[in-house]
mmCIF file of the C-alpha atoms, coordinates in Angstrom:
data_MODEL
# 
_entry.id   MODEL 
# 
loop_
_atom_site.group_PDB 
_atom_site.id 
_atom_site.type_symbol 
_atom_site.label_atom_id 
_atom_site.label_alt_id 
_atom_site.label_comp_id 
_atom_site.label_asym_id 
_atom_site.label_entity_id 
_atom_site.label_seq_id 
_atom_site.pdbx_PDB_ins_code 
_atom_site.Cartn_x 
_atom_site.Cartn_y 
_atom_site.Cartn_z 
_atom_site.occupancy 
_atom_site.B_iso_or_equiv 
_atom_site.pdbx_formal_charge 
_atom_site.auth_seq_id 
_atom_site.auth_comp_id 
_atom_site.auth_asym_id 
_atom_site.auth_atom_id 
_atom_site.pdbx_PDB_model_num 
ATOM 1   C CA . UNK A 1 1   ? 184.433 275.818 91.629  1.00 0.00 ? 1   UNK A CA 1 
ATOM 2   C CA . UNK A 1 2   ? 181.993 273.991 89.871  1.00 0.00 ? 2   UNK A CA 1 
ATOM 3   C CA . UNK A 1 3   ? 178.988 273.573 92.401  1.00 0.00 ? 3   UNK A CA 1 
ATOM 4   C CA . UNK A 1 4   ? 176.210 270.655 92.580  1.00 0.00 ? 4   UNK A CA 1 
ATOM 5   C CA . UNK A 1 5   ? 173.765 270.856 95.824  1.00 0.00 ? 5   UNK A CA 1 
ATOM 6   C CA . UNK A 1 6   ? 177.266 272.088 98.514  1.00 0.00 ? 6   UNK A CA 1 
ATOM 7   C CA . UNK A 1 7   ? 174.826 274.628 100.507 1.00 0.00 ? 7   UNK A CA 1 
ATOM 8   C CA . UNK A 1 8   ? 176.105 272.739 103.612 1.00 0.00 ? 8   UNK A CA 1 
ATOM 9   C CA . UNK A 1 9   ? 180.320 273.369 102.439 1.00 0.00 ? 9   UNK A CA 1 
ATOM 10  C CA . UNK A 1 10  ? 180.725 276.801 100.479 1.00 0.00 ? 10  UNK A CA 1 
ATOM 11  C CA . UNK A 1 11  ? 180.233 279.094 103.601 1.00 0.00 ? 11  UNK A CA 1 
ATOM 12  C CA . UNK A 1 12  ? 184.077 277.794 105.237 1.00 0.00 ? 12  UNK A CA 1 
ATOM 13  C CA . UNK A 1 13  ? 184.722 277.392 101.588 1.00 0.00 ? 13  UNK A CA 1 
ATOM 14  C CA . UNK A 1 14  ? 184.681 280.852 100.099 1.00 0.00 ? 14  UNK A CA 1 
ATOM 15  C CA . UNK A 1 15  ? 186.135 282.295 103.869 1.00 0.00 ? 15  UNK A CA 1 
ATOM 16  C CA . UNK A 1 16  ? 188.803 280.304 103.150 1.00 0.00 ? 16  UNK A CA 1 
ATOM 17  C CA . UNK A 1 17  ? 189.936 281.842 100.240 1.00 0.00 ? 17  UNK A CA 1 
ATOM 18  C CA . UNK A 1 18  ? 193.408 283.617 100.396 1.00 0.00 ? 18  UNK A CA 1 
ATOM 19  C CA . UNK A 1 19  ? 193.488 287.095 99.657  1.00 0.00 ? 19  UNK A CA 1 
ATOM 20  C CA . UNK A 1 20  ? 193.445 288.261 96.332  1.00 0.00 ? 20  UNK A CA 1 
ATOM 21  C CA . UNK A 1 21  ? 191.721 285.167 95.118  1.00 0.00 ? 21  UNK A CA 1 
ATOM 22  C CA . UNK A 1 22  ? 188.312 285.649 93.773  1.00 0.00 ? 22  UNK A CA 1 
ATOM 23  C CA . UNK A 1 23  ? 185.733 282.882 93.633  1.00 0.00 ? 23  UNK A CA 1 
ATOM 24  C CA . UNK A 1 24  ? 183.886 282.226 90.959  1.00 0.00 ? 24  UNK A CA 1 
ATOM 25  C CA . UNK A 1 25  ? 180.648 279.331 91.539  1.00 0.00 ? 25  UNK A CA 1 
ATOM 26  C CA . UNK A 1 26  ? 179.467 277.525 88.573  1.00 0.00 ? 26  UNK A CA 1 
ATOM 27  C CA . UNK A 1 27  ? 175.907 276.114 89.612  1.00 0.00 ? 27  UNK A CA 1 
ATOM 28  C CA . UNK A 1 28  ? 175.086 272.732 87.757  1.00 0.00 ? 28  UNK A CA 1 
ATOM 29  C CA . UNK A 1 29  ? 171.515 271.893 88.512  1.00 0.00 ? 29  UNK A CA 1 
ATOM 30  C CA . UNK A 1 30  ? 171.818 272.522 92.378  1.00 0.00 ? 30  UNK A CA 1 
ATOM 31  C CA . UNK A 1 31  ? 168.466 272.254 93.956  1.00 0.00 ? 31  UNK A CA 1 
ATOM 32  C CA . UNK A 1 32  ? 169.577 273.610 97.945  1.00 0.00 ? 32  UNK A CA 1 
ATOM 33  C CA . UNK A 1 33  ? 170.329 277.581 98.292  1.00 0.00 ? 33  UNK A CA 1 
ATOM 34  C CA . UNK A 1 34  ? 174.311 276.834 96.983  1.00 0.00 ? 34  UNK A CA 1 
ATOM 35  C CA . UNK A 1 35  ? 173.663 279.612 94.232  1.00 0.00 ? 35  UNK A CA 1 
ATOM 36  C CA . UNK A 1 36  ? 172.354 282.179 96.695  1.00 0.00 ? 36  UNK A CA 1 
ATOM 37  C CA . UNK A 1 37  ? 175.062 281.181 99.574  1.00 0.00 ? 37  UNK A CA 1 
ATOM 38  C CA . UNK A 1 38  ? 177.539 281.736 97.230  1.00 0.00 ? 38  UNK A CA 1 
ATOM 39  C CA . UNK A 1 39  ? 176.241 284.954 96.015  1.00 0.00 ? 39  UNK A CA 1 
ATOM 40  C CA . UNK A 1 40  ? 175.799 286.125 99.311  1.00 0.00 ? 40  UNK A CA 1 
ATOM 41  C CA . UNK A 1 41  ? 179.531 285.293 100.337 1.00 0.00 ? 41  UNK A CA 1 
ATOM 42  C CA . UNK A 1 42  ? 180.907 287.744 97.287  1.00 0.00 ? 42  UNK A CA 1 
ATOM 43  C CA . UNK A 1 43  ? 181.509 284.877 94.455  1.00 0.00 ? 43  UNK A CA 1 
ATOM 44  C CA . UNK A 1 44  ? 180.448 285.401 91.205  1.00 0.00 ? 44  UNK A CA 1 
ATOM 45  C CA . UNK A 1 45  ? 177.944 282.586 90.407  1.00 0.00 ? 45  UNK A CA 1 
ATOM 46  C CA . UNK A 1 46  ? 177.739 281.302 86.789  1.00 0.00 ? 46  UNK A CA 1 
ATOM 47  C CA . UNK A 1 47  ? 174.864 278.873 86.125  1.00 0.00 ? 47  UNK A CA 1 
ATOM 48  C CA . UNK A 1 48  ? 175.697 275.483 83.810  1.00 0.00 ? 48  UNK A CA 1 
ATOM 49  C CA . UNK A 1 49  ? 172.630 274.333 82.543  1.00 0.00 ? 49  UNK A CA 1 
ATOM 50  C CA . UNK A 1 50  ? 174.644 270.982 81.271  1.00 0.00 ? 50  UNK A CA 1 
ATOM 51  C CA . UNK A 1 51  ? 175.304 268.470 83.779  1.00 0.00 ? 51  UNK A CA 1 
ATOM 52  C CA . UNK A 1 52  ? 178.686 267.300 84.247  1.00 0.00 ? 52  UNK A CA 1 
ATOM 53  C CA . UNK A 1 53  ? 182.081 268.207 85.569  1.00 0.00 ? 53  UNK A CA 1 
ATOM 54  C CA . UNK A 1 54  ? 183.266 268.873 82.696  1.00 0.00 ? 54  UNK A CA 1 
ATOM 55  C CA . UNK A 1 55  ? 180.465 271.697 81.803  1.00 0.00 ? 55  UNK A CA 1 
ATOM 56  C CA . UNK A 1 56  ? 180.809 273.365 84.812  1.00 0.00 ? 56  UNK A CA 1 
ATOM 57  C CA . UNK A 1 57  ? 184.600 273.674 84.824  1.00 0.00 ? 57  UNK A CA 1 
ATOM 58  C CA . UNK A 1 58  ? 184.829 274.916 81.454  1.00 0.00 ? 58  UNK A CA 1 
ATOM 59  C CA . UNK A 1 59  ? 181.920 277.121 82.206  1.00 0.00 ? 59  UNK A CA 1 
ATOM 60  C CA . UNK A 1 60  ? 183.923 278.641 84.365  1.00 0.00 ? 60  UNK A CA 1 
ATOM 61  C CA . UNK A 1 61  ? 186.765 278.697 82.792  1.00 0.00 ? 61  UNK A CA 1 
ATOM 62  C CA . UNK A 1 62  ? 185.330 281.002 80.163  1.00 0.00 ? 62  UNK A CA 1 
ATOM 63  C CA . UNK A 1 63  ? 183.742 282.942 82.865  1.00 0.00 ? 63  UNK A CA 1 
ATOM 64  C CA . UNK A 1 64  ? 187.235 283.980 84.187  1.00 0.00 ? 64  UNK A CA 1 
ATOM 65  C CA . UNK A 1 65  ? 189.211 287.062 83.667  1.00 0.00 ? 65  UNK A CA 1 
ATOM 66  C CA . UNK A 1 66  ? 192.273 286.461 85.454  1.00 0.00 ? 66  UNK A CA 1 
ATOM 67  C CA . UNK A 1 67  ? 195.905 285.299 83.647  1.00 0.00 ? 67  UNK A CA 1 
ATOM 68  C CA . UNK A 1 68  ? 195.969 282.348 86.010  1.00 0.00 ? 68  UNK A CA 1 
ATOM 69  C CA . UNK A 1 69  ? 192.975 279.803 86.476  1.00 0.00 ? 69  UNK A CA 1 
ATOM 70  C CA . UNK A 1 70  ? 192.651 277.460 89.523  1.00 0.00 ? 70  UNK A CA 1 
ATOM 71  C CA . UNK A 1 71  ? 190.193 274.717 90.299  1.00 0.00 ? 71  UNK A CA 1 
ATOM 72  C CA . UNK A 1 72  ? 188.697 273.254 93.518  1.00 0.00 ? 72  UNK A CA 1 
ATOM 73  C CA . UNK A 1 73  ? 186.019 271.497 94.345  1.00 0.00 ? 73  UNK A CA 1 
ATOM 74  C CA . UNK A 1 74  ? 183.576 273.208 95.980  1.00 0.00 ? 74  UNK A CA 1 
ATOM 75  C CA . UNK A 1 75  ? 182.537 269.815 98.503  1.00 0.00 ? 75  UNK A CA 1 
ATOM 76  C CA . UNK A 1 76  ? 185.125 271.412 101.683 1.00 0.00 ? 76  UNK A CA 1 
ATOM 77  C CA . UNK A 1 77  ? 187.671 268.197 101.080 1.00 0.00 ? 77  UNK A CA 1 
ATOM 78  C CA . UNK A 1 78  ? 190.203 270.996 99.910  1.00 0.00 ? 78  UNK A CA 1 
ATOM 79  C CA . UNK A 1 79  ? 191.317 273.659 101.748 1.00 0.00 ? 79  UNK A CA 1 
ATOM 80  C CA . UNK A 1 80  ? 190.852 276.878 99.573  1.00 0.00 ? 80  UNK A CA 1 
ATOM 81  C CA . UNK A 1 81  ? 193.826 278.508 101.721 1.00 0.00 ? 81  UNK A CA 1 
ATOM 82  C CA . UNK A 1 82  ? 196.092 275.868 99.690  1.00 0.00 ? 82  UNK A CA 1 
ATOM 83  C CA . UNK A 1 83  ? 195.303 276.943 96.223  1.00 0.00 ? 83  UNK A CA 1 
ATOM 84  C CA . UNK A 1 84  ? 198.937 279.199 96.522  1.00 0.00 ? 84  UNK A CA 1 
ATOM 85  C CA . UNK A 1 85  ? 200.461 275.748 96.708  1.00 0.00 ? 85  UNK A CA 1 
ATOM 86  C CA . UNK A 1 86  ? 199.552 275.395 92.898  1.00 0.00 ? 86  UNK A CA 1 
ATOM 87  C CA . UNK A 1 87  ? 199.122 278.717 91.588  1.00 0.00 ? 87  UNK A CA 1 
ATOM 88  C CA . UNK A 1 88  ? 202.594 280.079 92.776  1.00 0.00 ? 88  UNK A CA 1 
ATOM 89  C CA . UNK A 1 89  ? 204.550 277.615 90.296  1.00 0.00 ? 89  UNK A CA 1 
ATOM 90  C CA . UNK A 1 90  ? 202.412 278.891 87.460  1.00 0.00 ? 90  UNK A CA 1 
ATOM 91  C CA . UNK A 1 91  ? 202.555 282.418 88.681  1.00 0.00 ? 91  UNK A CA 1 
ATOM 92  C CA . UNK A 1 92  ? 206.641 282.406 88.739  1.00 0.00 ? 92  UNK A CA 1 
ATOM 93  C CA . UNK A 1 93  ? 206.901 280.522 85.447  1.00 0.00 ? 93  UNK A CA 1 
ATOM 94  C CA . UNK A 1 94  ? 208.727 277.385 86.606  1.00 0.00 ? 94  UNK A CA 1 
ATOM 95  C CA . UNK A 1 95  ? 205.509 275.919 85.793  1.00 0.00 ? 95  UNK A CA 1 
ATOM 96  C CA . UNK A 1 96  ? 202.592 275.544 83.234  1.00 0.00 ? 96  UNK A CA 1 
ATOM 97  C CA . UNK A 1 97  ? 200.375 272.822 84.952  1.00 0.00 ? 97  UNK A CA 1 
ATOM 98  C CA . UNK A 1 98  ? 200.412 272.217 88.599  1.00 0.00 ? 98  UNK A CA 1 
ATOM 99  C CA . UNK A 1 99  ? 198.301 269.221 89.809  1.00 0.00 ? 99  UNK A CA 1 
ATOM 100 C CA . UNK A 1 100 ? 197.621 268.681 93.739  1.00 0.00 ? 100 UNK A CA 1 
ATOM 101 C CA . UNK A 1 101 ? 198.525 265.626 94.882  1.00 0.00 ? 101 UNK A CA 1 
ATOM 102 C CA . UNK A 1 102 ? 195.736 264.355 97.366  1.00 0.00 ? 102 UNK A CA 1 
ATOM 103 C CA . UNK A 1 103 ? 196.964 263.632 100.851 1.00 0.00 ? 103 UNK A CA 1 
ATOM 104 C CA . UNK A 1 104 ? 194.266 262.358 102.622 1.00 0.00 ? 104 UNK A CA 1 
ATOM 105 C CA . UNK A 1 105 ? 194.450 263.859 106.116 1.00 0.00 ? 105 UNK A CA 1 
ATOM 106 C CA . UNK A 1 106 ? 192.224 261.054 107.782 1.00 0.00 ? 106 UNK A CA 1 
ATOM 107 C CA . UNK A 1 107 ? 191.397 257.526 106.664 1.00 0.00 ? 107 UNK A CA 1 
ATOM 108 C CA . UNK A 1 108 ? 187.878 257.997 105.311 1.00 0.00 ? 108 UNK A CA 1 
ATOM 109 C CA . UNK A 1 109 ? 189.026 260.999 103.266 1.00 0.00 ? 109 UNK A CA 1 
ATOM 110 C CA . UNK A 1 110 ? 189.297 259.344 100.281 1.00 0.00 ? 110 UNK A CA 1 
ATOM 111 C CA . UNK A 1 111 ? 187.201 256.018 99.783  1.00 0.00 ? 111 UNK A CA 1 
ATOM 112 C CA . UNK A 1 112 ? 188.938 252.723 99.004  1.00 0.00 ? 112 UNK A CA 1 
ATOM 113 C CA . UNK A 1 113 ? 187.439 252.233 95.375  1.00 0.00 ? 113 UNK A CA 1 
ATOM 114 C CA . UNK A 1 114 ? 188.400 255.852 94.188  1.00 0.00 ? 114 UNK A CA 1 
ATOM 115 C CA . UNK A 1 115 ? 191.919 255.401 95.419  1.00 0.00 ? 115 UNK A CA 1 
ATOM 116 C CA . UNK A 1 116 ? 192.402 252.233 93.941  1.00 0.00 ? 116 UNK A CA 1 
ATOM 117 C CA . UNK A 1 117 ? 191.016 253.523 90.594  1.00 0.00 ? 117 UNK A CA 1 
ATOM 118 C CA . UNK A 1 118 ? 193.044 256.639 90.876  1.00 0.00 ? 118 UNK A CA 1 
ATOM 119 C CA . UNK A 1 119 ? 196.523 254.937 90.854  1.00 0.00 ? 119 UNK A CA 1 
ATOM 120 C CA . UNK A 1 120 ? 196.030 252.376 87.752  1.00 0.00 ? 120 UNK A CA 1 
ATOM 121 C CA . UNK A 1 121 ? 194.703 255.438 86.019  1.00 0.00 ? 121 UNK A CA 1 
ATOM 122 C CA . UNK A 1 122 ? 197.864 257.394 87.373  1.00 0.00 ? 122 UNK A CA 1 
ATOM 123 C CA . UNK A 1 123 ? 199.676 254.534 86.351  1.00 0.00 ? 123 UNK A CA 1 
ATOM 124 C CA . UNK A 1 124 ? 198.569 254.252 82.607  1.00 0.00 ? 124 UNK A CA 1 
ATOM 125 C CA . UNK A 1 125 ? 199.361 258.289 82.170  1.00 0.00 ? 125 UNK A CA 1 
ATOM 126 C CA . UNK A 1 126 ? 202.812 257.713 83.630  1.00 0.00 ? 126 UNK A CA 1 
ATOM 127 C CA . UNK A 1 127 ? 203.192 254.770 80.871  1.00 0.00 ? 127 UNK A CA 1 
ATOM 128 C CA . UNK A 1 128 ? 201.457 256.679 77.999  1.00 0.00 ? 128 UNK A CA 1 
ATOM 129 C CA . UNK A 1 129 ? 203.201 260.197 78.538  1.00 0.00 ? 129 UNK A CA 1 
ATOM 130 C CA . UNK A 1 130 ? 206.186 259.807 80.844  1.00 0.00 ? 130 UNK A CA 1 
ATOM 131 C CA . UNK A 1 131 ? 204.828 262.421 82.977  1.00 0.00 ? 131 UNK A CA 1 
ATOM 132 C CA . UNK A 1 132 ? 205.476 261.290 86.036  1.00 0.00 ? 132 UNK A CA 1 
ATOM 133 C CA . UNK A 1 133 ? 202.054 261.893 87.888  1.00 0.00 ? 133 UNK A CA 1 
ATOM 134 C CA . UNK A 1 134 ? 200.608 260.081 90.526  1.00 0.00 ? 134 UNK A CA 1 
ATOM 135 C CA . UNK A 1 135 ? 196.793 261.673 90.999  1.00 0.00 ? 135 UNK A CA 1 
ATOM 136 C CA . UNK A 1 136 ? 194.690 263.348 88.567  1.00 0.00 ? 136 UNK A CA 1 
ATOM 137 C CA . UNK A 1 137 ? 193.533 265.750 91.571  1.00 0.00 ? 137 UNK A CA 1 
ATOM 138 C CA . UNK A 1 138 ? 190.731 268.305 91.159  1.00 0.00 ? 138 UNK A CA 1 
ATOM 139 C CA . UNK A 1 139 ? 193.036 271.307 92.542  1.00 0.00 ? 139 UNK A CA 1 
ATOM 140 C CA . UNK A 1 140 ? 194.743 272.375 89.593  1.00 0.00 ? 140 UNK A CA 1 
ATOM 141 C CA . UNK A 1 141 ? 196.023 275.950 88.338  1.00 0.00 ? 141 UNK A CA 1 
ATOM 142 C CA . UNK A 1 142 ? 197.266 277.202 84.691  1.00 0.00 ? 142 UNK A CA 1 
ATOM 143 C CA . UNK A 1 143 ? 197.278 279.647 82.862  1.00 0.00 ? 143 UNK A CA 1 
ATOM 144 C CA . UNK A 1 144 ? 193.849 280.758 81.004  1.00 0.00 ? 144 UNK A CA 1 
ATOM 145 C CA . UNK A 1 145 ? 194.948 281.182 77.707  1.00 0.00 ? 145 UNK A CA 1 
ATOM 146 C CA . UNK A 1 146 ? 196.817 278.191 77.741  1.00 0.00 ? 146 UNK A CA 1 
ATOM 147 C CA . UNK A 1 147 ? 194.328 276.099 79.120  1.00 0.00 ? 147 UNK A CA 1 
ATOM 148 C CA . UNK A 1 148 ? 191.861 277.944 76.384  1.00 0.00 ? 148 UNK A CA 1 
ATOM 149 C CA . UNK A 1 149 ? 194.252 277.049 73.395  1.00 0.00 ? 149 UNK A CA 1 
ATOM 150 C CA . UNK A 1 150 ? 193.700 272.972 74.438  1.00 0.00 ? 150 UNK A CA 1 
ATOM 151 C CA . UNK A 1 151 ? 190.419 273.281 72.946  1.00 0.00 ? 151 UNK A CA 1 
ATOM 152 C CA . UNK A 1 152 ? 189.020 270.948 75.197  1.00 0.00 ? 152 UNK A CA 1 
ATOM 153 C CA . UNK A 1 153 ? 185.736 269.185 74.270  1.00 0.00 ? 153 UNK A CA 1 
ATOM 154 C CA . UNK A 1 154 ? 184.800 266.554 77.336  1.00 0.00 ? 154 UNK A CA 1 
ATOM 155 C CA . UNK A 1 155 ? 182.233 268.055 79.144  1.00 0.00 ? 155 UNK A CA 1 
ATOM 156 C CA . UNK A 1 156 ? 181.801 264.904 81.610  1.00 0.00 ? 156 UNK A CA 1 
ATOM 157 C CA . UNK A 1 157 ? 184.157 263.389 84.484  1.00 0.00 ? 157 UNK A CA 1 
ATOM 158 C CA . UNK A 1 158 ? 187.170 263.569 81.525  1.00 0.00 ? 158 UNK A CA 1 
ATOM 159 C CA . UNK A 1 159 ? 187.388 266.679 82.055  1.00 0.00 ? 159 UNK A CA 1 
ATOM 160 C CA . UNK A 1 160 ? 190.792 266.317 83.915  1.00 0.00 ? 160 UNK A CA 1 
ATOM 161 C CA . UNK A 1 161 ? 192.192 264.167 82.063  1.00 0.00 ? 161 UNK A CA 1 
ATOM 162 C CA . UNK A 1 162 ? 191.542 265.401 78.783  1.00 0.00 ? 162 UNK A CA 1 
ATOM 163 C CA . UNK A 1 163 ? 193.551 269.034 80.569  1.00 0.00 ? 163 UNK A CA 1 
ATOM 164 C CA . UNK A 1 164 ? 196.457 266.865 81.412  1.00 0.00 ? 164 UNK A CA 1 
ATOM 165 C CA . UNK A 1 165 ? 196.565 264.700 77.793  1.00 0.00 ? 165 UNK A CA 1 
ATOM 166 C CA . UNK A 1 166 ? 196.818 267.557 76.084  1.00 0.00 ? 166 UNK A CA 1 
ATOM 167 C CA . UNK A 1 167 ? 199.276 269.546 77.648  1.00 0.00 ? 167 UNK A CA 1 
ATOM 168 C CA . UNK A 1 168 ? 201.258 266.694 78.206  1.00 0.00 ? 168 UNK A CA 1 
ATOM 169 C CA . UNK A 1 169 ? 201.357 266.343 73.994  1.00 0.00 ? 169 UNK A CA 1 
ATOM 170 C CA . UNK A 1 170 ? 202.097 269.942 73.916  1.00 0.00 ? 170 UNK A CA 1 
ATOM 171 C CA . UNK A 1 171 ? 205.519 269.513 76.087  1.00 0.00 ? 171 UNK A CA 1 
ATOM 172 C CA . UNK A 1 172 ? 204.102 271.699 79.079  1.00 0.00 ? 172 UNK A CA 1 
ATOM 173 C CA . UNK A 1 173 ? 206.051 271.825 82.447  1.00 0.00 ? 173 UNK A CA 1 
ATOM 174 C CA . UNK A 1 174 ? 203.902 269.595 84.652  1.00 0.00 ? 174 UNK A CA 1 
ATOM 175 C CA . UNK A 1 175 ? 204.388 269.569 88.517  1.00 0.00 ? 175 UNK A CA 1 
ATOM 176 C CA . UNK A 1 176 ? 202.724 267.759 91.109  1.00 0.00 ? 176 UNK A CA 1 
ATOM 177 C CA . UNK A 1 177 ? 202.250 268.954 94.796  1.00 0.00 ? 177 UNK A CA 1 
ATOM 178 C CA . UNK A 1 178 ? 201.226 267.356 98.020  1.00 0.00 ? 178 UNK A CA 1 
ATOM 179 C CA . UNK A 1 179 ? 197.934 269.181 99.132  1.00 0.00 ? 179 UNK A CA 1 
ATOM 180 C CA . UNK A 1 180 ? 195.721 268.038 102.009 1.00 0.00 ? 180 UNK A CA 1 
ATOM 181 C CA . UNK A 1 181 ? 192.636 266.125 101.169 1.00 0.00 ? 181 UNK A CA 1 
ATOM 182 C CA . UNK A 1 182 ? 190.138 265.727 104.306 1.00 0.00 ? 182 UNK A CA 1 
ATOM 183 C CA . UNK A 1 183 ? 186.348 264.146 104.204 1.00 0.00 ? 183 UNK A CA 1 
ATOM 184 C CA . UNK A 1 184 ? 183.888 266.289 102.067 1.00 0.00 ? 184 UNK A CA 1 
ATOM 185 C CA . UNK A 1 185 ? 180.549 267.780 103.144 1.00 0.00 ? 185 UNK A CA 1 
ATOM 186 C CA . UNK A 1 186 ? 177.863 265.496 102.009 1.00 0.00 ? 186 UNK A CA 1 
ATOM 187 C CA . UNK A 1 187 ? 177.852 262.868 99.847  1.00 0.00 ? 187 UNK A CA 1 
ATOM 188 C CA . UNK A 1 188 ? 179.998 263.166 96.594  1.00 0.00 ? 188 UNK A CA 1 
ATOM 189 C CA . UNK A 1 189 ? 178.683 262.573 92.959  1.00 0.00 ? 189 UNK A CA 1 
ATOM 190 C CA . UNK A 1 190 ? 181.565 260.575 91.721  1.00 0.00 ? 190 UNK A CA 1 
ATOM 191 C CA . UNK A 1 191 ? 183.752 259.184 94.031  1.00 0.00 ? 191 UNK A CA 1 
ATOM 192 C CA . UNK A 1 192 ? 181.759 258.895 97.142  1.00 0.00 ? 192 UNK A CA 1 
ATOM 193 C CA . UNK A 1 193 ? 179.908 255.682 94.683  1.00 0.00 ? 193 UNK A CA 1 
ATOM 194 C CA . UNK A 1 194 ? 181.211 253.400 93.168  1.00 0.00 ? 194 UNK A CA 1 
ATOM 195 C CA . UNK A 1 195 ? 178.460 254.152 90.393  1.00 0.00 ? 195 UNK A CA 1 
ATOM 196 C CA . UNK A 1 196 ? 179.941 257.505 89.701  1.00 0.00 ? 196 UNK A CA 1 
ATOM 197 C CA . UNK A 1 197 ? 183.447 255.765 89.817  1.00 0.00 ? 197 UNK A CA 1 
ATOM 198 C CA . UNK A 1 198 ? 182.371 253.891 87.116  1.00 0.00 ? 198 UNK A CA 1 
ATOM 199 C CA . UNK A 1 199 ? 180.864 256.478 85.457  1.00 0.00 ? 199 UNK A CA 1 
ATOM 200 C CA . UNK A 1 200 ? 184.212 258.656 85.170  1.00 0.00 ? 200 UNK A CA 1 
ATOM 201 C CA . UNK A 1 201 ? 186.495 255.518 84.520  1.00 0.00 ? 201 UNK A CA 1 
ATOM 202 C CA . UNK A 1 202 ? 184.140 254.842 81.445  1.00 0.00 ? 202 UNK A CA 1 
ATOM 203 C CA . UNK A 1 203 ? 184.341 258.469 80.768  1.00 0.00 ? 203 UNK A CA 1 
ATOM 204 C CA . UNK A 1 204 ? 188.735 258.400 80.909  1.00 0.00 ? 204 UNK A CA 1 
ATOM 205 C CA . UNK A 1 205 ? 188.690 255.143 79.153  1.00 0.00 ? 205 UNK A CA 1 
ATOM 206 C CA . UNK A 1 206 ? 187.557 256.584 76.098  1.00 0.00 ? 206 UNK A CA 1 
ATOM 207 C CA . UNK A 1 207 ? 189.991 259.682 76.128  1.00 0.00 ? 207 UNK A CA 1 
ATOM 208 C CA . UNK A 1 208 ? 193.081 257.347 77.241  1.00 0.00 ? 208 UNK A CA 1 
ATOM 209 C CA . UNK A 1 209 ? 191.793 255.031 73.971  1.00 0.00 ? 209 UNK A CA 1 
ATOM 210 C CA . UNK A 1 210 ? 191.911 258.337 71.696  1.00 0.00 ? 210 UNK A CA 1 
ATOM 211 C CA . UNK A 1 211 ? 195.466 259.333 73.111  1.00 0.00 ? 211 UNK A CA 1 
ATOM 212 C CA . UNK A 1 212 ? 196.902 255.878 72.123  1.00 0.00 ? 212 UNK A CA 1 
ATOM 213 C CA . UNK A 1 213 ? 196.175 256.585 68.628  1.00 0.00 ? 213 UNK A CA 1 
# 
């Protein structure tokens, strides 16, 4: 879960995780008590110096030990308890990437601007890899070593999208799920702006450029 100021959304967080599940907190630069809440709650807390998604995913990502890797953000606009709905594929090998599908559960879940720039993005990967995906969503789940043998490099809002270029190259089974996506805790640092929208469109342009190639 990579973590950025969430004091106010990792206590429901981390209780919601379903059992067996272990949480593992990547702090990137939070100035609130997020490290020490999630310490407190029983997740293992890594600290990113590096801003950016990216760095604090992949920080984690290295900081794992289990076969199978999920991600979540750590804001409270994804229910922890529905991280089975894209591990499980994974887990019984029908699967290699499973992407959740956001569902937004009320209508100021998921801002205008973000949505809008979500489906020509979702759009351009459909045309580029004939995946057919319609949301790069932040809960995800794979297996480590795969996800390890990418070699991934972005350590910004690319992050995502650099996972799903490359595995889509590689011929791996990619499935998307419906998973409920409700309002986040305080303010978010990409798509709640339309700044940090611009920042990770800027950020996918680049890879989407390289994948054309």
């Amino acid at each position: 879960m990579p973590c950025l100021n969430e004091a106010g959304a990792l206590p429901w967080l981390l209780a919601r995780l379903p059992e067996g599940y272990r949480a593992i907190v990547v702090d990137n630069g939070s100035t609130d008590d997020s490290a020490r809440i999630a310490e407190a709650a029983g997740a293992t807390v890594v600290t990113e110096a590096r801003r950016g998604f990216g760095a604090a995913a992949h920080a984690g990502l290295l900081r794992a030990t289990a076969p199978i890797v999920a991600f979540c953000d750590a804001d409270a606009s994804m229910d922890p308890q529905d991280l089975p709905l894209v591990v499980d594929p994974v887990l019984a090998g029908v699967a290699d990437l499973v992407l959740g599908r956001r569902r937004p559960t009320t209508a100021g879940s998921w801002p205008v601007h973000a949505r809008i720039a979500n489906s020509t993005l979702s759009w351009r990967l459909r045309r580029i890899t004939g995946v057919n995906i319609y949301d790069l969503g932040p809960m995800r789940a794979a297996r480590r070593d795969d996800l390890l043998s990418l070699d991934l490099q972005d350590r910004r809002s690319g992050y995502p999208l650099e996972v799903f270029l490359k595995a889509a190259e590689r011929g791996w089974r990619i499935r998307e799920v419906d998973t409920p996506y409700a309002p986040r805790v305080g303010r978010s640092k990409v798509t709640g702006t339309v700044r940090g929208t611009l920042t990770a469109i800027t950020d996918m342009s680049r890879l989407l450029k390289e994948a054309r190639r």
